[in-house]
N, C-alpha and C positions, 0 to 999 in steps of 0.2 A: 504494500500500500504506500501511497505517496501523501507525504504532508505536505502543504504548503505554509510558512510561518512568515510573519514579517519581520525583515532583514533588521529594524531599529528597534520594533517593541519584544519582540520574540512569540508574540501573540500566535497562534493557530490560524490557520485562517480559514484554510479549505483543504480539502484530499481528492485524490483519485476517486471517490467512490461517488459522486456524482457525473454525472452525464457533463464534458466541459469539450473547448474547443480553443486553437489560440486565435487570436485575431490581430488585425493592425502590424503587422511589422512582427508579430510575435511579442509585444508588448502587453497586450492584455488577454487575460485567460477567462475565458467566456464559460460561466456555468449554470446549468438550468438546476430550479431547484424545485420542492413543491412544500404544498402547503400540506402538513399532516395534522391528525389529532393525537394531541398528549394526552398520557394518562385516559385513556375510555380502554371499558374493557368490553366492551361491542365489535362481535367479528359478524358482518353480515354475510349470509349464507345463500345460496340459489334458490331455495325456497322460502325466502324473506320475502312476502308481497309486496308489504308495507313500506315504503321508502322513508317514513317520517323519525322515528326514534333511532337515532345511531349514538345516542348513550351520552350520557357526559363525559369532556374532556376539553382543552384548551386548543384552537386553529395554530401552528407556530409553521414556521419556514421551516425547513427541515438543516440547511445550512449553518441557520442564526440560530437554532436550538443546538447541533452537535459542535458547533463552535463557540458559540457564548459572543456572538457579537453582538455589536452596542450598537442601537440607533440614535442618531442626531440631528438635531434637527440643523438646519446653518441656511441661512440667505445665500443667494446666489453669488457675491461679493465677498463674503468670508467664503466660503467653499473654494472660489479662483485663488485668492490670497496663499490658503492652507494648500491649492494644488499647486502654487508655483514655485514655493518652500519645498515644497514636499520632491518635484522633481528635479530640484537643482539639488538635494541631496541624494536621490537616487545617483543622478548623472557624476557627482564628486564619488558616491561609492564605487561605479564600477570602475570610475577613472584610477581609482587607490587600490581595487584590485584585481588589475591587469587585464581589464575586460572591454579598452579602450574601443577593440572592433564591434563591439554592441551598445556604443551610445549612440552613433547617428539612424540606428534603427530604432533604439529604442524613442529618442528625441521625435522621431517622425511619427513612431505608432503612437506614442502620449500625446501628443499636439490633437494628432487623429481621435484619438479617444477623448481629449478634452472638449474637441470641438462638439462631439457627439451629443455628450455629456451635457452642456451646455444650452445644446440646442433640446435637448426633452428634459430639461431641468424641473419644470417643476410635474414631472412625471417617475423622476428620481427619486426614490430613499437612498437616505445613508448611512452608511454603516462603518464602526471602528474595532479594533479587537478588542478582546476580553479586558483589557489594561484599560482603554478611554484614552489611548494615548493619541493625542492628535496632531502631536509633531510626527505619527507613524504611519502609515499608507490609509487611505480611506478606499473604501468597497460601495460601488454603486450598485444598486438592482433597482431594475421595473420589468414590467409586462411587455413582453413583445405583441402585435398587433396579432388578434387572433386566440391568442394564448391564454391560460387564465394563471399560469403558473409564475413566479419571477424570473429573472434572469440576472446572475449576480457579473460584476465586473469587475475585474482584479489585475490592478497594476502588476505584472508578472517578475518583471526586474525588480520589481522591489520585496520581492519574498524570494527565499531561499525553499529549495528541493529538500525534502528527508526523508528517505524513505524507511519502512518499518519493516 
C-alpha cells in the first residue's frame, strides 16, 4: 500500500487504496472518493423492498474520515496568498533536494491546477491534514459534473511516497 504524507506537516494525506489518477504535468494527484455511513449497523439485502430505513449513522467522505483531514473555511484571497507560500516552498524543496528537473513541470502543472482551482472556487472545499497546519499543503475536493461523489486534489510534489 502506498501512503501519501505531506513533505512539511508529516500529516497522512491519502493512499493507494482509493481510485486516483495524476494530472497537470504530474503535479496533482486526482482522487475520487465517496460519501459512506459511519457507524450504522444496517447491511441492506436483495430482498429489502423498502428503500427508506438504512439505520443510523453519520454521511463522512471516506478520505476525510480515514485521514482525519480538516476543513477550512478561507476566502478566495487568503487561499491564493496560502497557495503562493505554499508553492514557492515546494519549489525551494525540490530545489534543496536535487530534484531540480521536476520544478518546471511541477511550476506549470501548479499554475494549471491553480488556475482550475480558482476558477470553481466557490464550488471548492478545503481541506488541511490532521495537524491544521496551514503553512503545509492544502487539499481541494468538489463534485465533478455528473457525479454525486467528491473529487479530492492533491499537490503531488509536495507529499512524499511510503509505502507499507
Amino acid at each position: 500500500m502506498l501512503v501519501w504524507k505531506d513533505l512539511f506537516s508529516g500529516d497522512e494525506m491519502v493512499s493507494d487504496s482509493y481510485k486516483y489518477s495524476y494530472i497537470y504535468n504530474n503535479a496533482c494527484l486526482q482522487v475520487k472518493a465517496k460519501f459512506i455511513t459511519k457507524g450504522s449497523d444496517f447491511v441492506q439485502i436483495a430482498a429489502d423492498d423498502e428503500a427508506g430505513d438504512e439505520g443510523e449513522g453519520e454521511t463522512v467522505i471516506n478520505i476525510v474520515d480515514a485521514h482525519e483531514l480538516q476543513e477550512m473555511t478561507l476566502a478566495k484571497k487568503d487561499t491564493m496568498g496560502m497557495l503562493k507560500a505554499y508553492l514557492k516552498k515546494v519549489v525551494g524543496y525540490l530545489k534543496e533536494n536535487g530534484k531540480e528537473d521536476r520544478v518546471a513541470d511541477f511550476q506549470k502543472g501548479a499554475t494549471e491546477l491553480v488556475k482550475f482551482v480558482m476558477g470553481k472556487f466557490d464550488e471548492m472545499q478545503i481541506f488541511v491534514g490532521k495537524s491544521m497546519d496551514t503553512d503545509a499543503g492544502l487539499v481541494f475536493a468538489y463534485t465533478m459534473d455528473g457525479e454525486v461523489d467528491p473529487t479530492f486534489l492533491f499537490f503531488l510534489d509536495g507529499m512524499k511516497e511510503e509505502k507499507f
